[in-house]
C-alpha positions as CSV (number, residue, x, y, z in Angstrom):
1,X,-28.8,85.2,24.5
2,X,-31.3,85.7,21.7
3,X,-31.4,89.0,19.8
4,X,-34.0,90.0,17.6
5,X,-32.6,92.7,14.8
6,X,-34.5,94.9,12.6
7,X,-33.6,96.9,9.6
8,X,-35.4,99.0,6.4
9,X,-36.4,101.4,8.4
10,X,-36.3,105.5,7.1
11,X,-38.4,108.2,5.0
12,X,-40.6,107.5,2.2
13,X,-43.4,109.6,0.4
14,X,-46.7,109.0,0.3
15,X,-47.4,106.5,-2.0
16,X,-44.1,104.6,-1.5
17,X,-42.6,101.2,-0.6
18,X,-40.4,99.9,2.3
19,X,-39.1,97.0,3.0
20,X,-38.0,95.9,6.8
21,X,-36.0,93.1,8.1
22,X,-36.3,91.2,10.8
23,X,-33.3,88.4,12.0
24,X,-32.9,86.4,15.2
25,X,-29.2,86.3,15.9
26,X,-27.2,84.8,18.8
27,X,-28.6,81.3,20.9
28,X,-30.5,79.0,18.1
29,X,-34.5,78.9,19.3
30,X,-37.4,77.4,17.5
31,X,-39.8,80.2,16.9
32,X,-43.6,80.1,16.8
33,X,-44.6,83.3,15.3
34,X,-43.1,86.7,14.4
35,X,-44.6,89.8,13.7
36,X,-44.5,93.3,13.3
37,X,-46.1,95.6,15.4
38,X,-45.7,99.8,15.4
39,X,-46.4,102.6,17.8
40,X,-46.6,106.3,18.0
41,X,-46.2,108.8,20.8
42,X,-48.7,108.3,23.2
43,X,-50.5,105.4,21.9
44,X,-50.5,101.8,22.5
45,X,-48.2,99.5,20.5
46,X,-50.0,97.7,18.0
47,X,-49.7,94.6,16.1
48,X,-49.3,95.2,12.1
49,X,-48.7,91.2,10.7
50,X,-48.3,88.2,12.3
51,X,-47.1,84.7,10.9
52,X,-47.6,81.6,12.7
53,X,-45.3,78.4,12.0
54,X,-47.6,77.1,9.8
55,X,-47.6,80.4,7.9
56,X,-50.9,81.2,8.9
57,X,-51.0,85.4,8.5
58,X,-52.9,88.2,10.5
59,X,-53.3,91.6,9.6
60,X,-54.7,94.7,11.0
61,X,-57.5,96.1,9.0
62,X,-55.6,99.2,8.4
63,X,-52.7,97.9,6.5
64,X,-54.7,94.6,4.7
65,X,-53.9,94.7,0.8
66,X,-51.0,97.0,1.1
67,X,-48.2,95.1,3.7
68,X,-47.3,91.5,3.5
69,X,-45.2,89.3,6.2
70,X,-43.1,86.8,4.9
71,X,-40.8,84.7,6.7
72,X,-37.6,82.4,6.1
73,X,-38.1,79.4,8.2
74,X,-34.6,78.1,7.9
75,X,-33.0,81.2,8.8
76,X,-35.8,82.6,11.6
77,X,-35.8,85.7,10.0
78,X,-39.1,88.2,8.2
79,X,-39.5,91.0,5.9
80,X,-42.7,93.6,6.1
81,X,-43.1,94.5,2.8
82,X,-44.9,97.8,3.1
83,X,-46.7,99.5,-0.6
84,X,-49.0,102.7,-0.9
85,X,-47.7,103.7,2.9
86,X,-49.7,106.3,4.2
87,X,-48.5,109.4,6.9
88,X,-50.6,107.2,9.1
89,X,-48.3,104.5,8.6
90,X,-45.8,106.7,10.4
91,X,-44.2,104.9,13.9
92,X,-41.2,103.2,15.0
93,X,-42.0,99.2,13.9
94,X,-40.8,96.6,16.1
95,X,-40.2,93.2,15.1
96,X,-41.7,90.4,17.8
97,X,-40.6,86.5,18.1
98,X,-42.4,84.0,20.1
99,X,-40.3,80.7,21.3
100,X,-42.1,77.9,20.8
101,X,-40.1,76.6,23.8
102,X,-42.1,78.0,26.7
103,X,-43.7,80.9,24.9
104,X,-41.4,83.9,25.6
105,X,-41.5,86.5,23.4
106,X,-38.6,88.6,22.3
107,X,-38.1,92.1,20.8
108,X,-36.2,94.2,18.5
109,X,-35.0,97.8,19.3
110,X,-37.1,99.3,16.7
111,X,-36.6,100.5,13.6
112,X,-38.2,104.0,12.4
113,X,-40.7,104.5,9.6
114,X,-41.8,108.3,8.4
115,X,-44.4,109.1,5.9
116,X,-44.0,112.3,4.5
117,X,-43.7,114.5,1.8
């Protein structure tokens, strides 16, 4: 089984940095992408970053300049780095891995990010 773990998660002030892990643990897969995505209560999940196996990046408008993705490729594992996080930034952030091997994506439990003061 392939289990996708995330971590960093907790509460930070406006204006502050986090940091979030992501690791693929368990059966060995070679992975496409991984990303981050976030939701709230009643809203769609959306994605936040996204790297590609060529390291190609993606980011949502709303978090460009102030998050960045990076990924260790030996190790299938990412970190979020998140600066100047907003209240907005608020949500529980999931970590996403797509097997290049027929496509299938798996996810983390979710790890919880409050921006408060």
């Amino acid at each position: 089984q392939v289990q996708v773990v995330e971590s960093g998660g907790g509460l930070v002030q406006p204006g502050g940095s986090l940091r979030l892990s992501c690791a693929v643990h368990g059966t060995m897969i070679r992975v496409r992408t991984m990303g981050w995505y976030r939701q709230t209560p009643g809203k769609e999940r959306e994605l936040v970053a996204r790297m590609s196996s060529s390291a190609t990046t993606y980011y949502a408008d709303s978090v460009k300049g102030r998050f960045s993705i990076t990924r260790d490729f030996d190790n299938n594992a990412a970190l979020l780095q998140m600066n100047s996080l907003k209240p907005e930034d608020t949500a529980v952030y999931y970590c996403a891995v797509q097997a290049i091997v027929g496509g299938r994506d798996y996810w983390g439990g979710g790890t919880p990010v409050t921006v408060s003061s």
